[in-house]
GUKOLKOL-37839 format. One record per atom (N, C-alpha, C, O, CB): residue number from 1; residue in three letters; atom name; x, y, z. Coordinates in steps of 0.05 Angstrom, whole numbers. Glycine has a CB too. Example, Ala and Ser with C-alpha at 12.3 -4.5 7.8 and 13.67 -1.06 7.14 Angstrom:
BEGIN
 pos code site     c1     c2     c3
   1  ala    N    264   -114    156
   1  ala   CA    246    -90    156
   1  ala    C    264    -66    156
   1  ala    O    285    -66    169
   1  ala   CB    226    -89    181
   2  ser    N    257    -45    142
   2  ser   CA    273    -21    143
   2  ser    C    258      1    157
   2  ser    O    268     23    161
   2  ser   CB    282    -12    114
! end
This chain:
BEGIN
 pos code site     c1     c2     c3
   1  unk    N    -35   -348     53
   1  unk   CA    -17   -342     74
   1  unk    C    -17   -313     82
   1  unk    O      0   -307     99
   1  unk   CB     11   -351     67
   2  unk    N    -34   -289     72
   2  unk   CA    -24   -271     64
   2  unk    C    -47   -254     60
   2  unk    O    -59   -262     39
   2  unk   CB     -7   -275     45
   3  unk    N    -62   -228     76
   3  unk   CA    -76   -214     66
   3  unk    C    -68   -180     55
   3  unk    O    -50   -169     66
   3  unk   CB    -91   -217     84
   4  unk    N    -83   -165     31
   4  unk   CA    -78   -148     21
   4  unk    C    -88   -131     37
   4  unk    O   -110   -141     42
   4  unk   CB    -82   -149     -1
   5  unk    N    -87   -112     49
   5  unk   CA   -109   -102     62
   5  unk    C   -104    -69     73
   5  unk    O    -89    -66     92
   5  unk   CB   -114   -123     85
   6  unk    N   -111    -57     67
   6  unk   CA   -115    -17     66
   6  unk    C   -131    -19     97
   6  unk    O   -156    -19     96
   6  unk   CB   -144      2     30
   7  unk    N   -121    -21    117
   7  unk   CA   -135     -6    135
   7  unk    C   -123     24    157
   7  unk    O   -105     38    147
   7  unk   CB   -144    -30    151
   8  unk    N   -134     31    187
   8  unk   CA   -117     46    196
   8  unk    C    -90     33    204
   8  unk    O    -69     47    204
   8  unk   CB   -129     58    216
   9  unk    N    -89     12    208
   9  unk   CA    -62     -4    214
   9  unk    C    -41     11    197
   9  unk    O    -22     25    204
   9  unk   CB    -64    -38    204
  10  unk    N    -55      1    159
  10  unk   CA    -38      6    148
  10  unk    C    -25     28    137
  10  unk    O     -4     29    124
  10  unk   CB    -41     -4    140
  11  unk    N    -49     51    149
  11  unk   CA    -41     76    144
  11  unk    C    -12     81    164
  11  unk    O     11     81    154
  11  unk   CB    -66     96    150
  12  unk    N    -16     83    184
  12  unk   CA      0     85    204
  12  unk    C     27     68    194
  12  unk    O     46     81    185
  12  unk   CB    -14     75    229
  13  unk    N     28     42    196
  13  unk   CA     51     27    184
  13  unk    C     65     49    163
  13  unk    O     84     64    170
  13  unk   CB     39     -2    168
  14  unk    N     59     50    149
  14  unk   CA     60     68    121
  14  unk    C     77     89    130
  14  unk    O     98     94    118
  14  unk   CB     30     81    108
  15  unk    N     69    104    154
  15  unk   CA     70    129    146
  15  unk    C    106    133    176
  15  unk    O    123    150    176
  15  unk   CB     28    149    151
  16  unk    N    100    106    195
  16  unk   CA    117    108    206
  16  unk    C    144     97    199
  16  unk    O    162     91    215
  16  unk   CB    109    102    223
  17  unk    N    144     95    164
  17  unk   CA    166     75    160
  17  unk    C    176     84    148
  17  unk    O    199     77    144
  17  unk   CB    165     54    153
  18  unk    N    155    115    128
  18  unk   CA    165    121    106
  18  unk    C    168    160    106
  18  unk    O    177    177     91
  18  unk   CB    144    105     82
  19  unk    N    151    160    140
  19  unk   CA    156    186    141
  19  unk    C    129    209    127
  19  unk    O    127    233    133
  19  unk   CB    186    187    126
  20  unk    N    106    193    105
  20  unk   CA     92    209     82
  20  unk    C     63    194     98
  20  unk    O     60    174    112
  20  unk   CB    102    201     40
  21  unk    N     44    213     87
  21  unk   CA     23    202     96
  21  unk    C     17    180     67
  21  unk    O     29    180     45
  21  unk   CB     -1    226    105
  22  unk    N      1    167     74
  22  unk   CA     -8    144     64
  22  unk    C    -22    162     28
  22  unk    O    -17    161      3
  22  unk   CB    -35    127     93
  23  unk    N    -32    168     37
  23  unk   CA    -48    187     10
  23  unk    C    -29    202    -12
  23  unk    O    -36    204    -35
  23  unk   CB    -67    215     23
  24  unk    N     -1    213     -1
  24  unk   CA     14    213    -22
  24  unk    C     28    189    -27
  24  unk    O     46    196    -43
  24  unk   CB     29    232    -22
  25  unk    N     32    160    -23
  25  unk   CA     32    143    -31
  25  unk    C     20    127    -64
  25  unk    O     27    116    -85
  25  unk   CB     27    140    -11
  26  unk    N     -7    139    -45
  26  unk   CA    -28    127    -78
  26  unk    C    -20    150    -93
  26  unk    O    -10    137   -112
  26  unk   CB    -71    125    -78
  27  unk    N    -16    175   -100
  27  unk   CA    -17    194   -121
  27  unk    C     22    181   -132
  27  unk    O     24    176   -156
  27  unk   CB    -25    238   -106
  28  unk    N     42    178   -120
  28  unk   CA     53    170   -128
  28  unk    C     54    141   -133
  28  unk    O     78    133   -130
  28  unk   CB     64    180   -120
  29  unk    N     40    123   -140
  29  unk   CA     41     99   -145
  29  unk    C     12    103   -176
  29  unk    O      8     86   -194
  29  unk   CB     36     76   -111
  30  unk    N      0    124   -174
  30  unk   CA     -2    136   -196
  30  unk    C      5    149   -222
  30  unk    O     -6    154   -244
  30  unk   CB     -5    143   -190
  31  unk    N     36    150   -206
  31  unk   CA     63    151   -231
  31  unk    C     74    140   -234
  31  unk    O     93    146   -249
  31  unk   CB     80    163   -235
  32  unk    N     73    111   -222
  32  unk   CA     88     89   -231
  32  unk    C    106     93   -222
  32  unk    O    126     92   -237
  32  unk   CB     91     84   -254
  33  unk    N    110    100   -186
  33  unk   CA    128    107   -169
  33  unk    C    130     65   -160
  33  unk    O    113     51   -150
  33  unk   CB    115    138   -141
  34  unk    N    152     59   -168
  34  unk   CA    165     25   -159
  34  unk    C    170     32   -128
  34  unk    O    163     17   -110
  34  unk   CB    201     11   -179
  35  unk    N    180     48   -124
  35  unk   CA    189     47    -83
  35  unk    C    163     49    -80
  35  unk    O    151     28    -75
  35  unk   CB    212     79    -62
  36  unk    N    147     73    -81
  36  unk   CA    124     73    -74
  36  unk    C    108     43    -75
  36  unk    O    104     34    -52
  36  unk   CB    115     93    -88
  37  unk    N     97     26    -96
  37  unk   CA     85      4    -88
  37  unk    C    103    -12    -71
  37  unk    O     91    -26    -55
  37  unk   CB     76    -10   -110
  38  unk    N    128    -14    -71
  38  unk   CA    138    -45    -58
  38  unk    C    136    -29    -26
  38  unk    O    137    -44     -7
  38  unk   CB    181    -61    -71
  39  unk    N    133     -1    -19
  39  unk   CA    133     13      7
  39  unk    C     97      3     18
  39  unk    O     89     -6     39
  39  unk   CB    139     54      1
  40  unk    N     81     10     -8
  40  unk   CA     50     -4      7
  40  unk    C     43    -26      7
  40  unk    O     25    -35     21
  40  unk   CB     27      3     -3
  41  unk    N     65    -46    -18
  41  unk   CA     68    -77      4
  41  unk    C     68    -76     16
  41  unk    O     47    -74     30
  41  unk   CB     81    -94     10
  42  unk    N     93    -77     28
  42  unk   CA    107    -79     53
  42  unk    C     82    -73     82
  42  unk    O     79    -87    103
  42  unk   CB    133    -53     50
  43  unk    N     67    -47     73
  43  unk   CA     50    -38     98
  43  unk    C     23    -57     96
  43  unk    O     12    -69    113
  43  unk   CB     43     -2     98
  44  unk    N     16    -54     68
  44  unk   CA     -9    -72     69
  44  unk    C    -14   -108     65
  44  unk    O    -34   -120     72
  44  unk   CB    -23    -59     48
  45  unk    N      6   -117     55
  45  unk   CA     13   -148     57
  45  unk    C     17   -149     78
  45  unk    O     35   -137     91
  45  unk   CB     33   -161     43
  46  unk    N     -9   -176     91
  46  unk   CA      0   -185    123
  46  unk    C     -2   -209    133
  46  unk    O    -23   -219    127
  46  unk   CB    -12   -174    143
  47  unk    N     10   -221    145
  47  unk   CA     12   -244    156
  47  unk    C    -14   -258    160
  47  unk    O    -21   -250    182
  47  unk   CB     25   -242    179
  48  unk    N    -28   -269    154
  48  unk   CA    -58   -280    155
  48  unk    C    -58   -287    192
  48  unk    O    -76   -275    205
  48  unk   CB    -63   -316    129
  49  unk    N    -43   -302    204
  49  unk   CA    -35   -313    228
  49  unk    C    -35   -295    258
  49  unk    O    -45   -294    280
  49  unk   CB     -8   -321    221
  50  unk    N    -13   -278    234
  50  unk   CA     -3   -250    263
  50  unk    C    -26   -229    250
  50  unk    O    -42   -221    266
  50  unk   CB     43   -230    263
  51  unk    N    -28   -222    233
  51  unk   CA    -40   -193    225
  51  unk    C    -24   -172    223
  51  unk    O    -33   -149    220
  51  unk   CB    -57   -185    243
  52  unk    N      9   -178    224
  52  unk   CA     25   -168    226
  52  unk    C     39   -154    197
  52  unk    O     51   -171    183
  52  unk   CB     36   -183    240
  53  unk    N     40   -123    186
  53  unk   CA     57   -128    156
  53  unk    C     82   -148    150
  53  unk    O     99   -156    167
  53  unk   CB     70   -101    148
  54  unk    N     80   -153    127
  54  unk   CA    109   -169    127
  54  unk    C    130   -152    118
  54  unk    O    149   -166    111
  54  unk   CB    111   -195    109
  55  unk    N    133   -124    115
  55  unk   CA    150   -115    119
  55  unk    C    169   -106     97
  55  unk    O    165   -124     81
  55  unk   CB    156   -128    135
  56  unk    N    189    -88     85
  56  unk   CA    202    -88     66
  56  unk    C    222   -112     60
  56  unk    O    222   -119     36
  56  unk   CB    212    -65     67
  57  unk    N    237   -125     76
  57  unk   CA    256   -145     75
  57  unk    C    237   -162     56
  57  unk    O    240   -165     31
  57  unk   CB    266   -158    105
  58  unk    N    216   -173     72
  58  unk   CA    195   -186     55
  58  unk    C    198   -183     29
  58  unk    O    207   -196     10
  58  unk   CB    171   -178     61
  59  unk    N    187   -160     32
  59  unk   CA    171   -152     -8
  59  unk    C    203   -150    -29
  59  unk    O    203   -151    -53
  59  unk   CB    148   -101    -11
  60  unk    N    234   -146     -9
  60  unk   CA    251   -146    -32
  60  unk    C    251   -175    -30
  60  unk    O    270   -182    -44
  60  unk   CB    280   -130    -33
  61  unk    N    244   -188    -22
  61  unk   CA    245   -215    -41
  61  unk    C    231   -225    -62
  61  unk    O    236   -246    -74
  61  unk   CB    243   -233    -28
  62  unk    N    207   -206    -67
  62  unk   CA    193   -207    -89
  62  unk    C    198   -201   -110
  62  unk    O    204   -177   -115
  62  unk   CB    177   -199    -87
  63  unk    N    197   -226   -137
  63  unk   CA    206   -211   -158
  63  unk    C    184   -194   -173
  63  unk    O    170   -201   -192
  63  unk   CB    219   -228   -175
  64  unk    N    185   -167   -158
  64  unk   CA    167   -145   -165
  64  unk    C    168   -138   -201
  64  unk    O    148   -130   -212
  64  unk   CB    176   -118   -145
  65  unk    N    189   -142   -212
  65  unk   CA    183   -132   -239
  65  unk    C    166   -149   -263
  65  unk    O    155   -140   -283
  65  unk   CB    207   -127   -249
  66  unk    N    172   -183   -251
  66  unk   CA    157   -195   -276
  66  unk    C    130   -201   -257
  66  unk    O    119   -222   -264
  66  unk   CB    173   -226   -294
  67  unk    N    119   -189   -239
  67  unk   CA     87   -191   -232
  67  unk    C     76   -157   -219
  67  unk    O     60   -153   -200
  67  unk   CB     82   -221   -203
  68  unk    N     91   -139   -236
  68  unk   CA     81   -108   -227
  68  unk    C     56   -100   -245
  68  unk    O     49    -77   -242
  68  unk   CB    106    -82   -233
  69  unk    N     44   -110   -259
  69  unk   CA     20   -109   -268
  69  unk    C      2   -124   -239
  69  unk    O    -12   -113   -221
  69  unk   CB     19   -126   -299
  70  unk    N      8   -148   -245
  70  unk   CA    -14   -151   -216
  70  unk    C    -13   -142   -199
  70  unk    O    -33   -138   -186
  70  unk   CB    -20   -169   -204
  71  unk    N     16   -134   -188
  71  unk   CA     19   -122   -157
  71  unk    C      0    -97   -164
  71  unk    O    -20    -91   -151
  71  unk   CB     56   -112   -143
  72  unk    N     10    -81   -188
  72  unk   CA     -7    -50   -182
  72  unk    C    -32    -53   -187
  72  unk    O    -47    -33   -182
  72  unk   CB      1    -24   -199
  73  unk    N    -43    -77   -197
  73  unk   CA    -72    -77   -200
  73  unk    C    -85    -84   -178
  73  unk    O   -107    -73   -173
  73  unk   CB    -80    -94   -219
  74  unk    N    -69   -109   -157
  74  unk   CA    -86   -106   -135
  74  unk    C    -90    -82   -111
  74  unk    O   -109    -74    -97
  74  unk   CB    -79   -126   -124
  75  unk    N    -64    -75   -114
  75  unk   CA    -68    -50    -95
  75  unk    C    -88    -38   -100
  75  unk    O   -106    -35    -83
  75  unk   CB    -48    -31    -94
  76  unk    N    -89    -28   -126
  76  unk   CA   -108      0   -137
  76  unk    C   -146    -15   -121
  76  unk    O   -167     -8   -111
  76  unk   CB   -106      5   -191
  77  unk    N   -128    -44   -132
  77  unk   CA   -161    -61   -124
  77  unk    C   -171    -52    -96
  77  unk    O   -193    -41    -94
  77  unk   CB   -160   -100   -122
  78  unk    N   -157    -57    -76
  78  unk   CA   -165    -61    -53
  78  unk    C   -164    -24    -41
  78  unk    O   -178    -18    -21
  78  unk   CB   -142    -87    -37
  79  unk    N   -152     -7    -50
  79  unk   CA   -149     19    -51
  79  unk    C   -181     26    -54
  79  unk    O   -195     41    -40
  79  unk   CB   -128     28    -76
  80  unk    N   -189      9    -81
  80  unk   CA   -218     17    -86
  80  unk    C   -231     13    -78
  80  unk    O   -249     27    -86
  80  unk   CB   -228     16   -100
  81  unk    N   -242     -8    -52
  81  unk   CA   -253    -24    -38
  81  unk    C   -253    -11    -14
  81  unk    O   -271    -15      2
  81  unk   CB   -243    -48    -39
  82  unk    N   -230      8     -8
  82  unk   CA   -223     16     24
  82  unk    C   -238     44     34
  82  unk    O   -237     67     24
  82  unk   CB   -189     22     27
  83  unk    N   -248     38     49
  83  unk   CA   -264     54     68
  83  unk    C   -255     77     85
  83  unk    O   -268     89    102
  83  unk   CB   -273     37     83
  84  unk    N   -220     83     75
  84  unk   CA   -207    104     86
  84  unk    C   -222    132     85
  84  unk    O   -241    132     69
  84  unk   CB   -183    104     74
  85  unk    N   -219    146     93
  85  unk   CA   -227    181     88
  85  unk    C   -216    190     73
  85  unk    O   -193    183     70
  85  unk   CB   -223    201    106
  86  unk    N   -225    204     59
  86  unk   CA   -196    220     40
  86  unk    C   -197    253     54
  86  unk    O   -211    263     73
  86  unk   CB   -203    223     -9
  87  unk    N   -177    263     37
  87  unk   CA   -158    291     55
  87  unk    C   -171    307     49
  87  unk    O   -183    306     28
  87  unk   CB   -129    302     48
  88  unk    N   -174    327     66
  88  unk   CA   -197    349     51
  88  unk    C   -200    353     24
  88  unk    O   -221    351     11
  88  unk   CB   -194    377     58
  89  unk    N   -163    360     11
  89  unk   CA   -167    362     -9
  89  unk    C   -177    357    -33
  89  unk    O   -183    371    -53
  89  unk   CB   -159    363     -7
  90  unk    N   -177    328    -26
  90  unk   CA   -180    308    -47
  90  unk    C   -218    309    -52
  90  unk    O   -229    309    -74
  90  unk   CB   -165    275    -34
  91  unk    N   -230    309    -29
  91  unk   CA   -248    314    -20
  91  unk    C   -268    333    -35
  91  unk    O   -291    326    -41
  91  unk   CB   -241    320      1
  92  unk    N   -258    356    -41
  92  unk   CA   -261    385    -50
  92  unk    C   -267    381    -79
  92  unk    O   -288    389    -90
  92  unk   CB   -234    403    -45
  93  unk    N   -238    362    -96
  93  unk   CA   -239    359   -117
  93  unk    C   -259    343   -130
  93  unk    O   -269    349   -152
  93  unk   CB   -220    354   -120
  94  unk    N   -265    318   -112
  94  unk   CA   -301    305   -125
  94  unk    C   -317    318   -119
  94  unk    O   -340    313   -125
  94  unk   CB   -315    278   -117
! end
């Protein structure tokens, strides 16, 4: 019902909801920031149908604590898979 999915959509989503660009997102979901993943649900879980995020209301209905191993494993998954740019900075550092 439901795709995971890192694209520009979801950068944008991300960044108009939460104010941060998308990239300090992952460094804080790196620390085991909980707002931070249920915030890149929200942008990157999408309606298979509409293509649409489903949104935070959505994801608090998820019981995020007894499946936050898989939630943060898929993210990181599809994170790793994604074809985004990274920031200069980040850039510099590999």
């Amino acid at each position: 019902k439901y795709d995971l999915t890192l694209d520009f959509g979801t950068a944008i989503e991300y960044q108009l909801e939460t104010g941060e660009d998308v990239m300090k997102a992952f460094d804080k979901l790196a620390e085991a920031d909980l707002i931070a993943l249920c915030q890149l649900l929200a942008a990157m879980l999408k309606d298979k149908k509409t293509g649409e995020p489903v949104g935070m209301a959505f994801v608090k209905k998820i019981d995020i604590m007894s499946s936050l191993d898989y939630l943060t494993d898929k993210v990181l998954e599809v994170m790793g898979m994604s074809t985004m740019p990274m920031d200069e900075n980040q850039a510099k550092k590999k």
